[in-house]
N, C-alpha and C positions, 0 to 999 in steps of 0.2 A: 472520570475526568472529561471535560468538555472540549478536546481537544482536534483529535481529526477523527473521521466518520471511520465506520465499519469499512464501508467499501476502501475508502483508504487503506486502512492497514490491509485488508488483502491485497491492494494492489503492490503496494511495498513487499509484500510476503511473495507475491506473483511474479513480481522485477526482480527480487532476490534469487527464485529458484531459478529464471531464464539467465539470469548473471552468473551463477555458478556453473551453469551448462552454456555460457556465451562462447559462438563458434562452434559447437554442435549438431545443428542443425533446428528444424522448426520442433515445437511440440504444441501438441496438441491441448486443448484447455481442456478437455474430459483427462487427460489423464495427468495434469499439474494439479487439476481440483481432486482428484481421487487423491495424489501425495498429500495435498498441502487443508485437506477435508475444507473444500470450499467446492458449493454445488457448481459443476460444471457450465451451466447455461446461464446462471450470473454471474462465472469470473468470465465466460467468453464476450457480455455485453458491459463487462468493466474493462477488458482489455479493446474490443474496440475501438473506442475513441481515440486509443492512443496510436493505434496506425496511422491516423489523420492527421497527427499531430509530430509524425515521424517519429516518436519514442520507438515503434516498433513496426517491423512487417509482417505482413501474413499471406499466406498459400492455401488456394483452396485444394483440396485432391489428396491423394497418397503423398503422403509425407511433406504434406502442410500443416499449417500449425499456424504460432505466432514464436518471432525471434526477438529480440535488440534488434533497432537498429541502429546504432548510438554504440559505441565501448562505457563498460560498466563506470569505466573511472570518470566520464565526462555525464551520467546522469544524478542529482544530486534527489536525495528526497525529496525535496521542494518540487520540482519538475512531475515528481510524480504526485504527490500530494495535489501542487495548485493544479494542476489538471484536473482531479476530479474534483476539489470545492474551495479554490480561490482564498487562498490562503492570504495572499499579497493584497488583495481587494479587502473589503468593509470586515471587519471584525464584528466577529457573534456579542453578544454581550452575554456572559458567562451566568448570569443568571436569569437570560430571557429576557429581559426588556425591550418591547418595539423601538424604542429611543435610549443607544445611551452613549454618549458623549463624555469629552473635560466638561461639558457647558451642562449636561442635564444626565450624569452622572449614579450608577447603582451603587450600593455599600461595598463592590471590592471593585468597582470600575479600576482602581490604580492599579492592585495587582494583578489584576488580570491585564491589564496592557502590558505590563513589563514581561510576565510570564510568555504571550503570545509573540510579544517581539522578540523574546529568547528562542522559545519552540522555532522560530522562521529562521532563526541565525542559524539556529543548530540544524533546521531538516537543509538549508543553505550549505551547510559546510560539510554535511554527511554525503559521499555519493554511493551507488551505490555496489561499488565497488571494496567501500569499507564496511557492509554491512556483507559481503561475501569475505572475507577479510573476518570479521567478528566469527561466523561460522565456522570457519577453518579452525579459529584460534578457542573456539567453546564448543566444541558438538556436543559437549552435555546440554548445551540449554535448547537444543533439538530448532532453534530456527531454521527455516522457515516452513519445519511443520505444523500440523494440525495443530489449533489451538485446543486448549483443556474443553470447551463448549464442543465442537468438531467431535474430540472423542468419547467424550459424554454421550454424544447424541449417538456416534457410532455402537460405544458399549450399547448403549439403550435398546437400540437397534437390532443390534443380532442377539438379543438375551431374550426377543419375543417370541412369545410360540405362538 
């Protein structure tokens, strides 16, 4: 689905684990990416931007990291999502077209506007305090771990000789 990017969903995944541990102290993005199998040195350059933006802060030295800085219940998806690719701004056109408008229009331009304006309401009304909330109430569906790719790649990994 042509929805929100990779890096998005790990940021989600990434705001999730520091939600569960909010008020804890910093932690470190080598060892949120070792839990959540997301390489270290691109969750710490997807979390970056978000200190700028005060979603979160960071400490350089022994026992820095990145924390919230925000309580989980006042960050909503959208906040994290539009941050990395402007959710609320121009809409992709779901089947690639340089131009697609009401006025010059692809074969599902409709649904796909309705769908995206839904997706915005719902990452709008989710914070992310209800997706620490979902965790609590599901640990079988193992969020905000590694995803199925992540351990794929892990197995893969240590099965080489």
């Amino acid at each position: 689905m042509n929805s929100i990017s990779q890096s998005s969903e790990h940021l989600i995944r990434a705001l999730t684990y520091l939600a569960q541990h909010h008020g804890k102290g910093y932690f470190l993005a080598r060892d949120m990416g070792a839990e959540l199998g997301i390489p270290a040195p691109y969750l710490a350059k997807l979390l970056r931007p978000l200190v700028g933006k005060g979603v979160l802060e960071s400490q350089r030295g022994r026992g820095g990291g990145f924390r919230l800085a925000v309580p989980p219940e006042h960050l909503t998806l959208l906040d994290v999502v539009d941050a990395q690719e402007n959710l609320t701004g121009s809409r992709r056109c779901f089947l690639g077209q340089a131009e697609c408008s009401d006025d010059r229009a692809c074969p599902i331009h409709d649904t796909w506007k309705v769908a995206s304006e839904h997706l915005v309401q719902r990452l709008t009304r989710t914070t992310l305090a209800d997706t620490v909330r979902f965790c609590e109430e599901r640990p079988e569906s193992g969020y905000p771990g590694p995803t199925p790719e992540a351990v794929d790649g892990a197995a893969g990994e240590s099965t080489q000789v």
